[in-house]
GUBA-766110 format. One record per residue (C-alpha): residue in three letters; x, y, z. Coordinates in steps of 0.5 Angstrom, whole numbers, plus 500, padded with zeros to 3 digits. Example, Ala and Ser with C-alpha at 12.3 -4.5 7.8 and 13.67 -1.06 7.14 Angstrom:
<pt 'ALA', <525, 491, 516>>;
<pt 'SER', <527, 498, 514>>;
//
This chain:
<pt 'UNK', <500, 500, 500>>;
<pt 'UNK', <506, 505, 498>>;
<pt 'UNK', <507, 506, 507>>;
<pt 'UNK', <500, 508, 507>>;
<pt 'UNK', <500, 509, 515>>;
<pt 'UNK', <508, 508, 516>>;
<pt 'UNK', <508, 505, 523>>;
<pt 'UNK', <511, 511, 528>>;
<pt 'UNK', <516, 507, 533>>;
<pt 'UNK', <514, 509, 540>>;
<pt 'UNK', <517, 510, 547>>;
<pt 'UNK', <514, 508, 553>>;
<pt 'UNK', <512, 516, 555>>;
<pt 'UNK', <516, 519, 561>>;
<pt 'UNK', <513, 521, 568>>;
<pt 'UNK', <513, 528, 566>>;
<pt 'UNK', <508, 524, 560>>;
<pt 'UNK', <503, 520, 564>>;
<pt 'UNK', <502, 524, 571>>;
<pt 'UNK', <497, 528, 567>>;
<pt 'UNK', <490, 531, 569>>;
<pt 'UNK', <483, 529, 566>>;
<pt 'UNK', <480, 535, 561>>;
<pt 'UNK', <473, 535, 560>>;
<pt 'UNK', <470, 534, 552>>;
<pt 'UNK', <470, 540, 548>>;
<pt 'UNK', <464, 542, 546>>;
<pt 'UNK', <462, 543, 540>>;
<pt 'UNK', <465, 537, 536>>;
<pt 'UNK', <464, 536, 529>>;
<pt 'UNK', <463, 528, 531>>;
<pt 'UNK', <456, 530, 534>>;
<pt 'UNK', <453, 526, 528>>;
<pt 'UNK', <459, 521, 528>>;
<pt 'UNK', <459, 519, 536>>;
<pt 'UNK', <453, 519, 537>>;
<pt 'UNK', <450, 521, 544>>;
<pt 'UNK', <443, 520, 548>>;
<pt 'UNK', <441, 527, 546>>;
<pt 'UNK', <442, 527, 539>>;
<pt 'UNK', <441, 519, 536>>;
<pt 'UNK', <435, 519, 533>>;
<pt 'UNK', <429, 514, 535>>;
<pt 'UNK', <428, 508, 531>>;
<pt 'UNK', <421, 511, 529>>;
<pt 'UNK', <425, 518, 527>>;
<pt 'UNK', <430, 514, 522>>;
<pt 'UNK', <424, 510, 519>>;
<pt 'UNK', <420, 516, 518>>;
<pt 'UNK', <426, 520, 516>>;
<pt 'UNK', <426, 522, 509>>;
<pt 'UNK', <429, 527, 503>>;
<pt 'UNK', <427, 534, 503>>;
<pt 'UNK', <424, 536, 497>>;
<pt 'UNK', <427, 537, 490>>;
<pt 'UNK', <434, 535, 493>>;
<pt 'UNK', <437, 528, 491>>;
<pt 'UNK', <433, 522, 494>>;
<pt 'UNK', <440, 518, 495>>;
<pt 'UNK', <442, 524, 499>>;
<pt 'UNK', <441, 521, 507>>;
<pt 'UNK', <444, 517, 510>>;
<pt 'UNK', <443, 509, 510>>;
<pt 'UNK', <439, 509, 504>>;
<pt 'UNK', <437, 502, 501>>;
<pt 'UNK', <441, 503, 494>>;
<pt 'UNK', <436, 499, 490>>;
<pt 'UNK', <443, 498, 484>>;
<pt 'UNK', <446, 494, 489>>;
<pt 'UNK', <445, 488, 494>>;
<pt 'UNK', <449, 491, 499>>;
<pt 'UNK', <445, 497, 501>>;
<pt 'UNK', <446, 496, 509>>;
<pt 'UNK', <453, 494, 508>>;
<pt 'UNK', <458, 500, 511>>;
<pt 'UNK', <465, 498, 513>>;
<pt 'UNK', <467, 498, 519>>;
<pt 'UNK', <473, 503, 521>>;
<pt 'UNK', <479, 501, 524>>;
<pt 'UNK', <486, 505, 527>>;
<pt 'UNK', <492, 501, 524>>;
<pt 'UNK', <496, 498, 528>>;
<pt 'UNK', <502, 502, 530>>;
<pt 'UNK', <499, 509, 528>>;
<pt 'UNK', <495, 509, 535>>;
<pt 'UNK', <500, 515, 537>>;
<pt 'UNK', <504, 521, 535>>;
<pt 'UNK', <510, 525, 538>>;
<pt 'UNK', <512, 532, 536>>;
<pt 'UNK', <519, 534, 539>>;
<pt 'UNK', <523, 540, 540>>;
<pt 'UNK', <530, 539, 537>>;
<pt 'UNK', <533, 534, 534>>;
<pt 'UNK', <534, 528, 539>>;
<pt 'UNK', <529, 524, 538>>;
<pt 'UNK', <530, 519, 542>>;
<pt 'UNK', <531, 523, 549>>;
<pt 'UNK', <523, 523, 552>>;
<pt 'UNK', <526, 530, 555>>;
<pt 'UNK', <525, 533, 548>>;
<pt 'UNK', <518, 531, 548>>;
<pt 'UNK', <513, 537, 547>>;
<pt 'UNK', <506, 534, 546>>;
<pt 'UNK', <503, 526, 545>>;
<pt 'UNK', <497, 526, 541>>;
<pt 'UNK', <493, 519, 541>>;
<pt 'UNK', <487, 517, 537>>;
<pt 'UNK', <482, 513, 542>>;
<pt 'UNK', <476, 513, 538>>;
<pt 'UNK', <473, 512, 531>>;
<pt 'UNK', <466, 512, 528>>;
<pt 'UNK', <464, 512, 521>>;
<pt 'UNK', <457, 513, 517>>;
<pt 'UNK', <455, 511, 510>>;
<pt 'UNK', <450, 514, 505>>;
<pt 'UNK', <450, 510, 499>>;
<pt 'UNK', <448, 516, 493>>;
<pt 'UNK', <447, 513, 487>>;
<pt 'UNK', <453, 508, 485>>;
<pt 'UNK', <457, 511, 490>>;
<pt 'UNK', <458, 510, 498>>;
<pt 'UNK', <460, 516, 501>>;
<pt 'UNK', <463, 514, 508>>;
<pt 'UNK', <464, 521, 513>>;
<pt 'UNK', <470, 519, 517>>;
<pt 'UNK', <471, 520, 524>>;
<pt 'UNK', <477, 519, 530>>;
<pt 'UNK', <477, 523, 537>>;
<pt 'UNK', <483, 522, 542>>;
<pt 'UNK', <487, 526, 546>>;
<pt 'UNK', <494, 531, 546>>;
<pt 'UNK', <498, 531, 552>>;
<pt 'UNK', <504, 536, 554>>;
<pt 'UNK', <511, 532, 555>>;
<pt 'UNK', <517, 535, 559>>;
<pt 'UNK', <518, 540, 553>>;
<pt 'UNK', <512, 542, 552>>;
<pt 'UNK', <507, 547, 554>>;
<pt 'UNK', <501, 551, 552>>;
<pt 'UNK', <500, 551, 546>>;
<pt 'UNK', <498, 548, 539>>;
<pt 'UNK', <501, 541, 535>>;
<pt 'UNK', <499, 540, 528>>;
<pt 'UNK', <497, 532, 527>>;
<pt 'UNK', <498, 528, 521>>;
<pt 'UNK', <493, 524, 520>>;
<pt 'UNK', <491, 520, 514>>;
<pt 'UNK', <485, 516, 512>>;
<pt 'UNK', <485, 510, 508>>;
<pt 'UNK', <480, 505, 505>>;
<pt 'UNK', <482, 499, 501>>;
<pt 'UNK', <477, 494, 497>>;
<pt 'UNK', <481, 487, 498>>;
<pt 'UNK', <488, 489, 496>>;
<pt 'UNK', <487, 495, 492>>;
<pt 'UNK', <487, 502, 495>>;
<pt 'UNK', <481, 507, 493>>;
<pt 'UNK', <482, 512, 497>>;
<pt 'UNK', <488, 516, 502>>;
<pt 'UNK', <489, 522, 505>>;
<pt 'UNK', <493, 525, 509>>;
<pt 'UNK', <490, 531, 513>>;
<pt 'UNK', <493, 536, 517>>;
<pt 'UNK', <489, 538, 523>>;
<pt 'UNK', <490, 542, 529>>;
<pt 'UNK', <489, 542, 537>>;
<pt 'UNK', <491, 547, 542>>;
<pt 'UNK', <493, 546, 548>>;
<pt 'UNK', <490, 552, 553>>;
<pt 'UNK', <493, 556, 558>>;
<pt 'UNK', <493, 553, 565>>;
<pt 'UNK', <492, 545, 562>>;
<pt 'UNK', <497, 539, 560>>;
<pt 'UNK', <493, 536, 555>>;
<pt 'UNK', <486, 537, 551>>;
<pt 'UNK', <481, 533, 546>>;
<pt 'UNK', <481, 533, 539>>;
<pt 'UNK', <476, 531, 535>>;
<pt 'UNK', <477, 529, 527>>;
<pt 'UNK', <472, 528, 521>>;
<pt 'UNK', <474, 527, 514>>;
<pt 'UNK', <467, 528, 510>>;
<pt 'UNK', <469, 527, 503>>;
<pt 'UNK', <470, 519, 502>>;
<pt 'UNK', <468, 517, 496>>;
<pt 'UNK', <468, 510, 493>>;
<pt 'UNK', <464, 506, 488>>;
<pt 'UNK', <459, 502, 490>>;
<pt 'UNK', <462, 496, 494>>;
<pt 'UNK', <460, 488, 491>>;
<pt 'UNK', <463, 485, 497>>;
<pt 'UNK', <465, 486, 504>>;
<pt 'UNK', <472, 487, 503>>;
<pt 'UNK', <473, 494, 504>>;
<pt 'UNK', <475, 496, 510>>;
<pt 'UNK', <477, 503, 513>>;
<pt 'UNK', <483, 505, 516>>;
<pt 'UNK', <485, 512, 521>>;
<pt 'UNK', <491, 513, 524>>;
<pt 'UNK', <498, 518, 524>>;
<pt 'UNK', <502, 518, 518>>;
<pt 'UNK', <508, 522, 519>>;
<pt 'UNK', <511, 521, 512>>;
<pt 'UNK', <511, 526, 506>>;
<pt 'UNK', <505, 531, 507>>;
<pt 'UNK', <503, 529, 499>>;
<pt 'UNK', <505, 522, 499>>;
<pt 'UNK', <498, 518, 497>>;
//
C-alpha cells in the first residue's frame, strides 16, 4: 500500500507524559452525528420515517436502500491500523530523548457513517483522541498528520493525508480533539471486502 500509514515507533511515555489531568470534552464537536450521543441519536421511528427534502437527490440520506446494489446495508467497518495509534512532536532533533517530547497525540475512538447515492457509497470518517504535554512541551498548538485510507480487497480506492490542529490551553497539560473526513467516496461495494483505516502517518504530506 505504497507506506500507507508508516508505522510510528513509539517509546513508553515518560512520567512528566503519564502524570497528566483529565480535561473535559470539548464542546461542539464535528462528531456529534458521527459518535452519537443519547440526546442527539435518533429513535428507530424518527429513522423509519426520515425522508429527503423535497427537490434534493432522494439518494442523498444517510443508509438509504440502494436498489442497484445488493449490499444497500452493507458499511465497512473503521478501524486504526495498528502502530499508528500514537503520534509524538519533539522540540529538537534528538528523537530518542523523551526530555525533548513537546506533545503526544492519541486516536482512541472512531466512527463511521454511510450513505449510498447512486452507484457510489459515501462514507463520513471520524476519529476522537487526546493531546497530552510532555517534558517539553506547554500551552500551545500540535499539527497531527492523520491519514484515511480505504482498501477493497488488495486495492486502494482512497488515501488522504490531513493535517489537522489541536490547541493545548493555558493553564491545562492535555486537551481532546476530534477529527472527520466528510469526502470519502468510493464506488458502490459488490462484496464486503472493504475496509476503512484511520491513523497518523508521518510520511511525506502529498505522499497518497
Amino acid at each position: 500500500m505504497n507506506g500507507l500509514l508508516r508505522s510510528t515507533v513509539l517509546i513508553v511515555a515518560s512520567s512528566g507524559l503519564a502524570a497528566c489531568q483529565t480535561a473535559g470534552n470539548q464542546g461542539g464537536s464535528l462528531l456529534d452525528g458521527v459518535f452519537p450521543t443519547a440526546e442527539n441519536t435518533p429513535t428507530q421511528q424518527e429513522q423509519q420515517v426520515a425522508a429527503a427534502p423535497t427537490g434534493q437527490n432522494p439518494n442523498a440520506r444517510t443508509k438509504l436502500r440502494n436498489t442497484r446494489n445488493a449490499l444497500s446495508d452493507y458499511c465497512p467497518a473503521v478501524r486504526i491500523r495498528a502502530g499508528t495509534e500514537a503520534f509524538r512532536d519533539y522540540k529538537g532533533q534528538d528523537e530518542n530523548n523523551d526530555d525533548n517530547v513537546a506533545y503526544q497525540a492519541t486516536i482512541n475512538q472512531v466512527a463511521r457513517e454511510c450513505a449510498y447515492v447512486g452507484n457510489n457509497l459515501e462514507i463520513k470518517v471520524g476519529a476522537r483522541g487526546r493531546v497530552i504535554t510532555g517534558p517539553a512541551g506547554g500551552p500551545g498548538t500540535l499539527t497531527m498528520p492523520i491519514r484515511v485510507a480505504v482498501t477493497r480487497g488488495n486495492e486502494t480506492v482512497y488515501s488522504k493525508l490531513h493535517r489537522p490542529q489541536s490547541t493545548v490551553p493555558e493553564g491545562s497539560a492535555n486537551t481532546e480533539f476530534s477529527f472527520v473526513d466528510e469526502n470519502v467516496v468510493i464506488p458502490a461495494p459488490t462484496a464486503t471486502n472493504v475496509r476503512v483505516y484511520v491513523g497518523f502517518d508521518e510520511g511525506p504530506y502529498n505522499t497518497p
